[in-house]
C-alpha positions as CSV (number, residue, x, y, z in Angstrom):
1,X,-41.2,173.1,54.2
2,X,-40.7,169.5,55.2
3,X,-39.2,168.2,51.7
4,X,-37.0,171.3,51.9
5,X,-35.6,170.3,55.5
6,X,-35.3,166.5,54.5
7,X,-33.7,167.6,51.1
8,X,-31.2,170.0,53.1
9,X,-30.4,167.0,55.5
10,X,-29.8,164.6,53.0
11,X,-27.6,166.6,51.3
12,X,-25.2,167.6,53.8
13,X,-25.7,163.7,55.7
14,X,-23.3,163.0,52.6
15,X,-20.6,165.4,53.4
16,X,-20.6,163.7,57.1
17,X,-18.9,160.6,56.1
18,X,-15.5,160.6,54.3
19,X,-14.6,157.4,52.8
20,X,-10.7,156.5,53.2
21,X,-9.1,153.7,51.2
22,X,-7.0,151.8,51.9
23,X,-3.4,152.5,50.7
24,X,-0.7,150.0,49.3
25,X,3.0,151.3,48.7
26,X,6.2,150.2,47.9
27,X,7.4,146.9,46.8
28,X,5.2,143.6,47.4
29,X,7.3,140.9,49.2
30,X,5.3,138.0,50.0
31,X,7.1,134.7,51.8
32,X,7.4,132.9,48.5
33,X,9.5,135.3,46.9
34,X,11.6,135.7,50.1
35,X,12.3,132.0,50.2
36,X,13.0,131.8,46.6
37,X,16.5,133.8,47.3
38,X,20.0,132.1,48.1
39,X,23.5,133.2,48.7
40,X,25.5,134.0,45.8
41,X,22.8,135.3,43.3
42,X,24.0,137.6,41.1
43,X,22.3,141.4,41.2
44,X,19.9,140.4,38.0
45,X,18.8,136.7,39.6
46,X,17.5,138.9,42.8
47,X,15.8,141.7,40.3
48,X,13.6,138.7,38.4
49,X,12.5,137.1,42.0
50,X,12.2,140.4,43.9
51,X,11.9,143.1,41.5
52,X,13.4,146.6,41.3
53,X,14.2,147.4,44.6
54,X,12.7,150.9,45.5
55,X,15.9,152.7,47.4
56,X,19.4,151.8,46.1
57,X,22.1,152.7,48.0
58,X,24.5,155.6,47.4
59,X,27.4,154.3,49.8
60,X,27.0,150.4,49.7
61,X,25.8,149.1,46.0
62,X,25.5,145.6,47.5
63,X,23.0,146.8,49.9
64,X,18.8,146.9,48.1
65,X,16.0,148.2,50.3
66,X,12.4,147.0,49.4
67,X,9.8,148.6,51.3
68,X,6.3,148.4,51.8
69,X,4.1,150.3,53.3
70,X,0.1,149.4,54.6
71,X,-2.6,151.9,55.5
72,X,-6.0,150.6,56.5
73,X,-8.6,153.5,56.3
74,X,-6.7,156.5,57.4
75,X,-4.8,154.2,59.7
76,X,-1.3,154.7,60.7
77,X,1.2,152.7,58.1
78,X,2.5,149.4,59.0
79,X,5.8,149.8,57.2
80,X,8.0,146.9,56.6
81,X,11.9,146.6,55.3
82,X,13.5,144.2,53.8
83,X,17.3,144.9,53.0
């Protein structure tokens, strides 16, 4: 009876904890790549330092918006934007 109670709590001990990871989205601009960009690059200078930007502008084709977006364990998202 005792192995069948410590089997039975074992078990459902696992269901207890749920493990979140931690989530990553969006574009990854770091300082380097940032500092790496100067005025008057042409559109496909800033696509090799920053990468394909993930939202493009319908009403302004000048205007790129990288974004990231940073979940720690089920954590609310530190978003950040760079346009």
């Amino acid at each position: 009876m005792r192995v069948l109670l410590f089997l039975a709590l074992a078990l459902l001990s696992g269901c207890v904890a749920i493990y979140k990871m931690d989530m990553r989205q969006g574009n990854l601009v770091d300082q380097k790549m940032v500092d790496k960009l100067k005025p008057g690059m042409t559109k496909r200078q800033v696509t090799v330092v920053m990468g394909t930007p993930l939202v493009n502008s319908p009403f302004n084709q000048d205007r790129w918006e990288y974004l990231t977006s940073y979940s720690r364990r089920g954590r609310k998202a530190d978003i950040k934007n760079l346009s």
